[in-house]
N, C-alpha and C positions, 0 to 999 in steps of 0.2 A: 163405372169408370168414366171418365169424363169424354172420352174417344164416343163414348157409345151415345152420353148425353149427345155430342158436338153431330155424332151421323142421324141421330133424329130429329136434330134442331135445322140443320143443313142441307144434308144429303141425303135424307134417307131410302132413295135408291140404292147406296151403296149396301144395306145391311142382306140384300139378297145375291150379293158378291160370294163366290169363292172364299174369297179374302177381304171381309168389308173395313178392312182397315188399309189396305192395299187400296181399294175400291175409293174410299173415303182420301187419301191422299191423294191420288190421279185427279179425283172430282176437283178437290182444291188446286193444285198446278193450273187447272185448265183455268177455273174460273179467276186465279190473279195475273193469266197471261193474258189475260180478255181484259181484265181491267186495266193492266197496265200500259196495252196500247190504247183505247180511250183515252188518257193523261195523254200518251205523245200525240195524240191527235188532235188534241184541241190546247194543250199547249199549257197544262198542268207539269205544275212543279213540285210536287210532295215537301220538297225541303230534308226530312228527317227521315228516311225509308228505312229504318229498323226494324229488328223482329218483332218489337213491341208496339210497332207504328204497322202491323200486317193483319189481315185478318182472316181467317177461314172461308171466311162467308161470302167473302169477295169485293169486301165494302171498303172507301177510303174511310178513315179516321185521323184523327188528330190534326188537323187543319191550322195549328196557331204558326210553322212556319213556312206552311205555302205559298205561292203566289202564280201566275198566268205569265205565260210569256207576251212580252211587248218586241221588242226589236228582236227578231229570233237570233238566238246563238247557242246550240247545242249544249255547250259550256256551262250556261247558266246556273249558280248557285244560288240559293232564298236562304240560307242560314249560315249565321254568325260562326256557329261552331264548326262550320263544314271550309276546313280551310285548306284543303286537299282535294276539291270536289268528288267526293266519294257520292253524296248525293245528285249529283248533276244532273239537269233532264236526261243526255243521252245516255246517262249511266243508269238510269230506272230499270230498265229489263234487265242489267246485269244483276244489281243488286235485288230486284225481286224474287231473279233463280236463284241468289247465294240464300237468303232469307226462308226459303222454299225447302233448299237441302239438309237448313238448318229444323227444320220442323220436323224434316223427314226423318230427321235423325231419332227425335223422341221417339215416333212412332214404329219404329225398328223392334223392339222387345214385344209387342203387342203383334204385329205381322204375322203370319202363318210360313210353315213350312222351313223353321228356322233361320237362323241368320245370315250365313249368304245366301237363300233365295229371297230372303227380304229385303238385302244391300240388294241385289240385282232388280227385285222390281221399282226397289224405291228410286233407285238410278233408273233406271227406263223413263219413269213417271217424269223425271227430271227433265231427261232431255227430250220429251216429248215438248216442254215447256216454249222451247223454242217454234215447232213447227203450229202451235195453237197462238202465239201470241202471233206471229209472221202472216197467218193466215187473216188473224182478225185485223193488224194493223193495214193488210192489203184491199182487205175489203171494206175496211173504212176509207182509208184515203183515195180508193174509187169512189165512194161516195161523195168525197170533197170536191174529186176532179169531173165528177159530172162522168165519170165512166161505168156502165154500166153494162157491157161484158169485158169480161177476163181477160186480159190480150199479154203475150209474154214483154217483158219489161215495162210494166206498169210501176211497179216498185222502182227502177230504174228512173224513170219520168219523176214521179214522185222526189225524190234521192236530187236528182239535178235542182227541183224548184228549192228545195229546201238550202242546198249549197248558195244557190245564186242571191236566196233569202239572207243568209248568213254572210256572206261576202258583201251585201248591201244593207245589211241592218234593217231590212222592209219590217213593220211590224205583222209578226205572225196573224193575229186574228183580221187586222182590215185587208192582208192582201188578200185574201180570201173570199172576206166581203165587197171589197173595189171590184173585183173581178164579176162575182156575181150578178154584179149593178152592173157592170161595164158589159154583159151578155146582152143588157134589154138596152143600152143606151150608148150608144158607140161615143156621148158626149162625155164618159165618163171615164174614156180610156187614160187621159192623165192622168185622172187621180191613182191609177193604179201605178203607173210609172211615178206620181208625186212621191210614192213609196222607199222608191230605189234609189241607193246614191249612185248608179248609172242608170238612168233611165232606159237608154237605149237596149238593154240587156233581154228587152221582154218586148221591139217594136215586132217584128218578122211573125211570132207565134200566135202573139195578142192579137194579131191583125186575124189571121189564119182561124184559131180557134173561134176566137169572138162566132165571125162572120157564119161559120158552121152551125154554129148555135142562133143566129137569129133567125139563118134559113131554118130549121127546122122550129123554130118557135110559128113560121107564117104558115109553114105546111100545115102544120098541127093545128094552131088554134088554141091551144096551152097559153094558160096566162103567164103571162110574160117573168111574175118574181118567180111562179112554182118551176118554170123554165130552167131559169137563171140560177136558183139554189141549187139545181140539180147538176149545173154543166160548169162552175164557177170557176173551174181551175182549164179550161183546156186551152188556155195560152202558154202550155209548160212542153208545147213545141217547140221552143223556142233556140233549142238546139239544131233544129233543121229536120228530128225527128217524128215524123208523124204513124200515130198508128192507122193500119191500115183502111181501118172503117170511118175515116176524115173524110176519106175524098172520095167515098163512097155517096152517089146519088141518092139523099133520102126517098123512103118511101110514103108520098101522101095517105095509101089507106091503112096503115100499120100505124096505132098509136104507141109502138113501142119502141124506145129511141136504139137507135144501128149504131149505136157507138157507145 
């Protein structure tokens, strides 16, 4: 059966399941809710996100109507055909769980334990979808922001930059890089604002953040880009919101950063 090829080509952890068909769809959920925040994180557009544009394996394919976001706007469509934006970047996770339920659906007569406990696990499986992609997109975008513990409303923070990114048109990939540079080079702080069509919308945070991060770049002794990549985003204070471990006194013998 092709299920059984797809779990030893894939998954085959799953074949020592209870239910390694059960087993084997779960495995897939996770790993396209982990791909699909990747895309929203760096600013991937699929274009086409069909069933036939999805893959098991957890891989993107079919690349001819992609493209990368430039001036971010959630909205954003790359294909001709998509005249409803059904594909839209912020529609990707919706459409990868509808694409997901649809698979799940094959796999229903092959499930164990008959047919509503297979609807029921295979709906579990589902809405787990959500709390796997949430997770990995949270701890990416800590990564973006140079945060590097957990702190509640990180997503929140995140959420704001992304609005104020969209309400100014800033291009997605350089505000990120402006920022980075602007960690080790306070000469660099326009160009991050050259970004925004209000500049002023990022002076108060950029100021705040920046400066946190160079002190600890002197404490340390961390080269200055491997710094910088890591802490690129914490001007996204810029609400007046700061997390707690800002204005917390670094520690010089801990090379592990407190924020």
């Amino acid at each position: 059966m092709l299920a059984d090829y797809a779990i030893a080509r894939h998954y085959p952890e799953a074949r020592s399941a209870d239910d390694p068909y059960w087993a084997f769809f779960d495995a897939v959920v996770a790993a396209l809710a982990k791909l699909t925040a990747r895309w929203m994180l760096v600013g991937f557009i699929h274009g086409v996100l069909n069933t036939d544009n999805t893959t098991i394996s957890g891989e993107t394919i079919d690349y001819g109507p992609c493209a990368s976001m430039d001036a971010y706007d959630p909205d954003k469509v790359f294909s001709s055909i998509d005249q409803f934006g059904r594909y839209a970047f912020s529609n990707q996770p919706a459409v990868m769980k509808w694409n997901l339920a649809r698979f799940g659906e094959t796999l229903l007569p092959v499930m164990e334990d008959g047919a509503d406990k297979a609807i029921e696990a295979a709906t579990a499986s589902i809405s787990r979808f959500d709390v796997h992609y949430r997770l990995a997109y949270a701890a990416g975008f800590r990564r973006k922001l140079g945060l590097e513990q957990e702190v509640e409303g990180d997503l929140d923070l995140a959420a704001d930059l992304l609005d104020r990114m969209a309400r100014n048109h800033a291009d997605f990939t350089l505000t990120f890089r402006y920022v980075s540079e602007a960690a080790e080079d306070s000469g660099r702080d326009a160009d991050v604002r050259s970004l925004f069509e209000s500049p002023t919308i990022l002076t108060t945070g950029l100021r705040v953040g920046v400066n946190v991060c160079r002190e600890k770049i002197s404490l340390r002794k961390r080269a200055l880009r491997k710094c910088a990549a890591s802490t690129r985003c914490l001007f996204l204070v810029t609400t007046g919101w700061k997390r707690p471990s800002l204005t917390q006194k670094p520690d010089a013998s801990n090379d592990s950063m407190s924020f």
